[in-house]
C-alpha positions, -999 to +999 in steps of 0.1 A: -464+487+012-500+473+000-528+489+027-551+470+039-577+494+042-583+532+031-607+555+046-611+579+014-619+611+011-626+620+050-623+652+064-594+641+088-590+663+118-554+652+134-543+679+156-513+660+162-505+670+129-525+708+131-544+689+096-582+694+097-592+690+053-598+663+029-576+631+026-569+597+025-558+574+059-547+537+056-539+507+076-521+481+075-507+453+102-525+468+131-504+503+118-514+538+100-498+533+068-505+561+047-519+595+054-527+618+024-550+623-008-553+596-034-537+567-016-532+541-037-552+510-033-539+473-035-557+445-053-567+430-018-571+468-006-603+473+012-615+508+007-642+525+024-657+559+010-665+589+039-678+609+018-665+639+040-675+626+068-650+635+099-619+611+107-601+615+137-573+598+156-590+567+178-608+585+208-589+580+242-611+583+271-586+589+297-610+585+329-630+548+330-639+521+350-640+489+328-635+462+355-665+445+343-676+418+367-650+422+387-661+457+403-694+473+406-688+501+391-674+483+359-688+487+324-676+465+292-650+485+273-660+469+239-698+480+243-684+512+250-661+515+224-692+505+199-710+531+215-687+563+216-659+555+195-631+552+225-607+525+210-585+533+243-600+529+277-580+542+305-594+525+335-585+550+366-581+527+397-610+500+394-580+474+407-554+479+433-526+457+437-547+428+453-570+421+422-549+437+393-542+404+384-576+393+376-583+428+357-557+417+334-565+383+324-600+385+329-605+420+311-574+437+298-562+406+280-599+395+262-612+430+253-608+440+215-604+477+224-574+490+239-573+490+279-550+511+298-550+516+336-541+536+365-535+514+393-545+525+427-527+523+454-553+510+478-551+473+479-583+463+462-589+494+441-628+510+442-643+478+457-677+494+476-694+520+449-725+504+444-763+520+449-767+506+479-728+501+490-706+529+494-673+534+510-640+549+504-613+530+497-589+557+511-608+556+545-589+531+559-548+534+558-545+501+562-557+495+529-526+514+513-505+493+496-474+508+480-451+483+483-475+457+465-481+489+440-447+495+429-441+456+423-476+448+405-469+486+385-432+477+379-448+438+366-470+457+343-454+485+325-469+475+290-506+483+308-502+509+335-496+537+332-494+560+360-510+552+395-544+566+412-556+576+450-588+586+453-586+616+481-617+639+497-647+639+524-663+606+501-632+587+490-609+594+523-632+603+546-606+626+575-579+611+563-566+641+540-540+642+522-522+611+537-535+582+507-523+611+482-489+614+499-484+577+500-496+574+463-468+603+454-441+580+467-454+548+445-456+571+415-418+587+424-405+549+428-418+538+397-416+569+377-448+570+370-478+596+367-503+600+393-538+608+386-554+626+415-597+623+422-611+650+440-642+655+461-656+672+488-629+686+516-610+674+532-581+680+517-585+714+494-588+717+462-555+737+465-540+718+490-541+687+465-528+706+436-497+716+455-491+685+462-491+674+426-457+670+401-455+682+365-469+659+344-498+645+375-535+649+364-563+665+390-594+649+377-631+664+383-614+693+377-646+713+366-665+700+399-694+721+418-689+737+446-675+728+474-639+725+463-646+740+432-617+757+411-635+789+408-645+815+432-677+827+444-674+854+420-671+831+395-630+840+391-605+810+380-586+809+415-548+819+415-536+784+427-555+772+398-534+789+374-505+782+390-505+748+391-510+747+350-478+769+349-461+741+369-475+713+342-498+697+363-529+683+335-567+691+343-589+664+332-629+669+334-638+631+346-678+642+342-691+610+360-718+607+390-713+641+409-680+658+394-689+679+365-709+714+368-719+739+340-715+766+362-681+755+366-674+745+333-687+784+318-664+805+348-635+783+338-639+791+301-648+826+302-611+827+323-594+818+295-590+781+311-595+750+287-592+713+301-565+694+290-584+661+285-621+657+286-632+622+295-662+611+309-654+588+338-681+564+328-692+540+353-721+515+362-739+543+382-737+569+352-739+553+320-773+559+317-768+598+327-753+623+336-721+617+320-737+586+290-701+585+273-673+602+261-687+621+234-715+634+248-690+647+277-674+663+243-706+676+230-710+694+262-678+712+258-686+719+225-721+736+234-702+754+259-674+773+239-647+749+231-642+746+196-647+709+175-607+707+170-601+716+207-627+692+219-609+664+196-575+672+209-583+670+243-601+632+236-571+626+215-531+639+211-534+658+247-550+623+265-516+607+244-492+636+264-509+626+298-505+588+291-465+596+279-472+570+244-474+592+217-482+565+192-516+565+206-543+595+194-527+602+163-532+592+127-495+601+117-479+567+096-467+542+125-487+553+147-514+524+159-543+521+136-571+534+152-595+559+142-630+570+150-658+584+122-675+610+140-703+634+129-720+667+144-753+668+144-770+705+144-806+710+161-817+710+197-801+688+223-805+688+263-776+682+281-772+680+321-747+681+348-746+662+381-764+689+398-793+683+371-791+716+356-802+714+316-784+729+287-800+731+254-772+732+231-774+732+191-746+703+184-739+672+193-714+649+186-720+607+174-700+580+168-702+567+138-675+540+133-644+527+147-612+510+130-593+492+157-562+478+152-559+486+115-593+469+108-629+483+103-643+471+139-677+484+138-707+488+125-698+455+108 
């Protein structure tokens, strides 16, 4: 097989494949084609030189809202990918049922970079999360559509991939658990994943996690206090470390009010990583806390995680939530996107949705994108 394009001599950290060292990744139709040193290059080959620079599998940003125009909380899943290096989008809810249709042809269907989506169960997704507009979508019970869910899900397999509820004192208002159980019985009819939000109680933090299957993602799972996963004393709680035991993923989802330093320090001092950092970027914290995905990775990186387990956790562990292995991986077949990334050493300020500041001494850039086998940007 002649590649179409080689990124040479890039530090290539794959934890799919535990490689992190010097070698050669190519493309060709849309596909990794080779992985290894001195690939051979084609007379049509296009070869770009990385000069060390570090290559990783495309970044998957497992928590976004991307329903541009059609939502108020969307942002454009291209600009973003330009501006973080996510070539996989994984919009968490932004459509229900009612308007999934439109998020599809209007979005999924004319965006270069990859969109995936949790579909919520509420009939028109997250349709009041404005500035000025704000009301839960799991507030009302007659907005719970699971019979429309399961069809529009079951309609849409090569897109959605698991199904959302939104539950707690914001999203549901007194309503509890009762959207979450509801969502559970879309997600066991379709065989599906569910990915849970979390806020303020009601329900629990542990009363949600019980509820939860092997397999099921709690996002905000590093949120402040109230229903935060750590005690006052700063201890991971026991139902915490249970639920991981049963398989249930823990995603960070930074976004407006659901990430905490304090949180994010107790849980790692306990020994208790994420499973998938994402930022869940939306129009109300683009422009901060959260910015993007790698500047939710920079914080974990500033806060003890280590620059492979920050990559596997935007990468091959966002692949296990999603159940598609072929994405967040550079192994040949796989689908050909990668991100350049580099780490940048001096001073940085960093802050959480409380507004407490971190000065860390790295932080993590995007610095290209191949999408779909091609060099995508910078052009």
């Amino acid at each position: 097989m002649q590649h179409e394009l080689i990124l040479r001599g890039a530090r290539i950290i794959d934890p799919s494949q535990n490689h992190d060292g010097l070698a050669d990744v190519a493309f060709s139709d849309g596909r990794v084609s080779g992985f290894g040193r001195d690939l051979v290059a084609g007379e049509g080959t296009v070869v770009r030189e990385m000069n060390g620079a570090i290559v990783t599998p495309g970044l998957i940003d497992l928590h976004t809202h991307v329903y541009w125009g059609g939502t108020s909380l969307g942002i454009d899943a291209d600009e973003f990918c330009r501006l973080s290096g996510v070539t996989t989008s994984v919009d968490t809810g932004s459509a229900g049922p009612g308007n999934f249709p439109g998020f599809r042809k209007h979005v999924i269907e004319r965006s270069e970079a990859r969109i995936l989506a949790y579909l919520h169960v509420s009939f028109a997704g997250i349709y009041g999360f404005s500035k000025t507009v704000m009301v839960g979508e799991s507030q009302d019970m007659r907005l719970m559509a699971p019979r429309e869910a399961v069809a529009v899900a079951e309609a849409n397999r090569d897109v959605i991939i698991g199904i959302k509820v939104r539950v707690g004192a914001h999203a549901s208002g007194t309503q509890g658990t009762a959207p979450l159980e509801i969502a559970l019985q879309v997600a066991e009819e379709t065989g599906l994943p569910l990915m849970a939000h979390i806020d303020e109680p009601p329900p629990s933090y542990e009363a949600v996690l019980a509820m939860l299957r092997p397999g099921d993602v709690l996002t905000h799972a590093f949120r402040p206090f109230p229903n935060s996963p750590v005690t006052a004393q700063g201890a991971v709680k026991p139902a915490v470390r249970e639920a991981r035991e049963r398989g249930i993923l823990f995603d960070i989802g930074h976004g407006k009010g659901s990430f905490a330093f304090k949180t994010a320090r107790a849980m790692l001092a306990g020994g208790f990583q994420p499973d998938t950092i994402s930022s869940d970027v939306h129009a109300l914290c683009i422009d901060g806390p959260a910015f993007d995905q790698v500047t939710t990775m920079s914080k974990m990186l500033c806060l003890g995680m280590s620059l492979n387990e920050v990559i596997a956790a935007s990468t091959v562990n966002a692949a296990v939530a999603l159940r598609r292995m072929e994405y967040g991986t550079l192994k040949v077949g796989a689908l050909g996107d990668a991100t350049v990334l580099a780490v940048r050493e001096g001073e940085f300020d960093y802050v959480d949705v409380l507004g407490e500041h971190m000065t860390g001494s790295t932080r993590i850039t995007s610095e290209g994108v191949v999408l779909r086998g091609r060099w995508w940007h910078p052009v």
